[in-house]
C-alpha positions in Angstrom: 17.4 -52.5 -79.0 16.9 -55.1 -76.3 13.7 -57.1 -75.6 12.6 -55.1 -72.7 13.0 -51.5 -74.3 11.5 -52.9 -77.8 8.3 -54.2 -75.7 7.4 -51.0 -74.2 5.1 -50.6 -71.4 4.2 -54.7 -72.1 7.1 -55.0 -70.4 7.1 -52.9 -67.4 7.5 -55.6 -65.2 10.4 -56.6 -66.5 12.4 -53.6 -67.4 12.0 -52.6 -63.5 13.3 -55.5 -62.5 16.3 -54.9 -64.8 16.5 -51.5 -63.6 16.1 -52.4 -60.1 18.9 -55.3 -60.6 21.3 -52.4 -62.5 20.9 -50.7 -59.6 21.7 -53.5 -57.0 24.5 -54.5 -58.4 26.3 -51.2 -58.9 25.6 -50.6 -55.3 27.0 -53.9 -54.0 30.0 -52.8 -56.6 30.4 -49.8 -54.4 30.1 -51.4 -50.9 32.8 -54.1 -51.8 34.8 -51.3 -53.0 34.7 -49.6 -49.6 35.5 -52.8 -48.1 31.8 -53.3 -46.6 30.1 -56.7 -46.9 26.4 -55.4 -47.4 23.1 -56.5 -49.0 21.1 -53.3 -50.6 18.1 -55.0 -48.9 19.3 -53.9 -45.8 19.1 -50.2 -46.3 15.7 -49.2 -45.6 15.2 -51.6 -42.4 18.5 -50.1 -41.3 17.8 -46.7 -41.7 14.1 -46.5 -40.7 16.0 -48.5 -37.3 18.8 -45.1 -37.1 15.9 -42.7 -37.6 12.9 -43.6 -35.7 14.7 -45.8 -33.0 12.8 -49.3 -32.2 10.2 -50.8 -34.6 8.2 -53.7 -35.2 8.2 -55.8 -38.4 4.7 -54.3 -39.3 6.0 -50.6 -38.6 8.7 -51.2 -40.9 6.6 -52.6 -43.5 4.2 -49.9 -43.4 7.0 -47.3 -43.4 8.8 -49.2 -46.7 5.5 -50.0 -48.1 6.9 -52.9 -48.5 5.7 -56.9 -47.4 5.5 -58.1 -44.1 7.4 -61.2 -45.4 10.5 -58.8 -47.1 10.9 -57.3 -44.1 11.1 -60.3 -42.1 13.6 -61.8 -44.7 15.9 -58.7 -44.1 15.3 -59.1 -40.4 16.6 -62.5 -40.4 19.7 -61.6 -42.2 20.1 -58.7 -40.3 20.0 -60.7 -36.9 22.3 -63.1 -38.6 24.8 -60.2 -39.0 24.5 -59.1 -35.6 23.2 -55.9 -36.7 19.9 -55.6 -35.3 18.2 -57.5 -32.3 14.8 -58.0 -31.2 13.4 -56.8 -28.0 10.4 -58.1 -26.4 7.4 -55.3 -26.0 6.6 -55.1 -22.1 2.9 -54.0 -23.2 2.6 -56.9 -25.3 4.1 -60.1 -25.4 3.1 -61.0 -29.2 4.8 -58.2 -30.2 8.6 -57.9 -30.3 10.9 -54.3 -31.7 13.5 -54.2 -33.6 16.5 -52.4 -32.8 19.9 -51.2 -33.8 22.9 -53.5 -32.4 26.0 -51.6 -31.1 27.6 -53.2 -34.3 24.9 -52.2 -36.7 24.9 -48.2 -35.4 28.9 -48.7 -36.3 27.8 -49.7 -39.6 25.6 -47.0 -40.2 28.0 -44.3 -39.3 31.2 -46.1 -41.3 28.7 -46.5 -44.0 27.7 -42.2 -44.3 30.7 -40.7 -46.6 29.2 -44.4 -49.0 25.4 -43.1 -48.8 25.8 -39.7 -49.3 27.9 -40.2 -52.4 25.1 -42.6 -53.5 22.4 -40.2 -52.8 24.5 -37.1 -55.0 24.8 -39.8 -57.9 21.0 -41.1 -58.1 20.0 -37.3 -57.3 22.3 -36.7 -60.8 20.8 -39.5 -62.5 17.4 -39.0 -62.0 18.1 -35.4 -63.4 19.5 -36.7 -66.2 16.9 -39.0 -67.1 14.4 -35.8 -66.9 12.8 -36.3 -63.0 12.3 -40.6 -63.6 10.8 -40.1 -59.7 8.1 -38.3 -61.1 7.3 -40.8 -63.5 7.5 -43.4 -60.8 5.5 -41.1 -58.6 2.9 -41.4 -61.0 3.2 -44.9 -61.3 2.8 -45.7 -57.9 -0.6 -43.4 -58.1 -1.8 -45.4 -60.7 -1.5 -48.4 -59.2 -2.9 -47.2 -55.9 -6.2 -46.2 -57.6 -6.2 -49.0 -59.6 -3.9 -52.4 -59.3 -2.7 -54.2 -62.0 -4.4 -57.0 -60.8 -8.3 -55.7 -61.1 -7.0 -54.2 -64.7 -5.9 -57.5 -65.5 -8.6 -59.3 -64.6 -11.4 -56.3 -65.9 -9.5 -57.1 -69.3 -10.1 -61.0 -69.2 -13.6 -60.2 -68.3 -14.0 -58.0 -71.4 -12.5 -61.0 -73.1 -15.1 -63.6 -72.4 -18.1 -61.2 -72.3 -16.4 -61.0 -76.7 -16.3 -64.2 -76.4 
């Protein structure tokens, strides 16, 4: 039994960072193998871009739930790549939208046959593993009503009141 498993929830951190990595890398395995140079941190920028048209870097990160600064990081790369662009807002000139390249919507629609086959094997292994969204769903809750920060620091508090 590895450390991560053998540690239990102590570890949480850490085994979904391994899980997340597992994940990643398979996925990468799969794009190279369809001949596609792309980074899994792509996906949900490019996506939320093929779905709802135009965003801005906060829109995204509110729609990912995800930081300002990770989305700005796949932005860059995406730029980079020629697969989005940015668009100035004509309402305000602070703001700028993101927006699918003519290169970028090719890459989505090249890319469908990939992420449907994705989709119909994580849709089988999260049955196998007896609904593991769930679990995360409730995760996420958790956290949500309570960070791990506040418990964290409620606990060290506890500690020195023992003290």
């Amino acid at each position: 039994m590895d450390y991560t498993s053998r540690m239990g929830g102590k570890a949480l951190g850490a085994r979904l960072r391994r899980l997340s990595e597992t994940i990643d890398r398979d996925a990468t395995r799969a794009y190279a193998t369809a001949g596609t140079r792309f980074e899994q941190r792509w996906f949900g920028t490019l996506n939320q871009l093929a779905i709802n048209g135009p965003m801005t870097v906060s829109e995204l990160a509110a729609a990912l739930r995800i930081t300002h600064v990770s989305v700005s990081q796949a932005r860059q790369s995406l730029e980079k790549n020629g697969l989005i662009a940015s668009q100035d807002d004509d309402a305000d000139a602070r703001r700028r939208y993101l927006a699918l390249t003519g290169a970028g919507t090719r890459l989505i629609r090249r890319l469908q046959p990939l992420w449907r086959a994705m989709e119909a094997a994580a849709l089988e292994v999260n049955a196998e593993a007896d609904d593991a969204i769930a679990a995360l769903d409730r995760l996420d809750e958790a956290l949500a009503r309570r960070s791990l920060f506040d418990r964290i620091m409620q606990r060290l508090g506890n500690e020195e009141t023992n003290s």
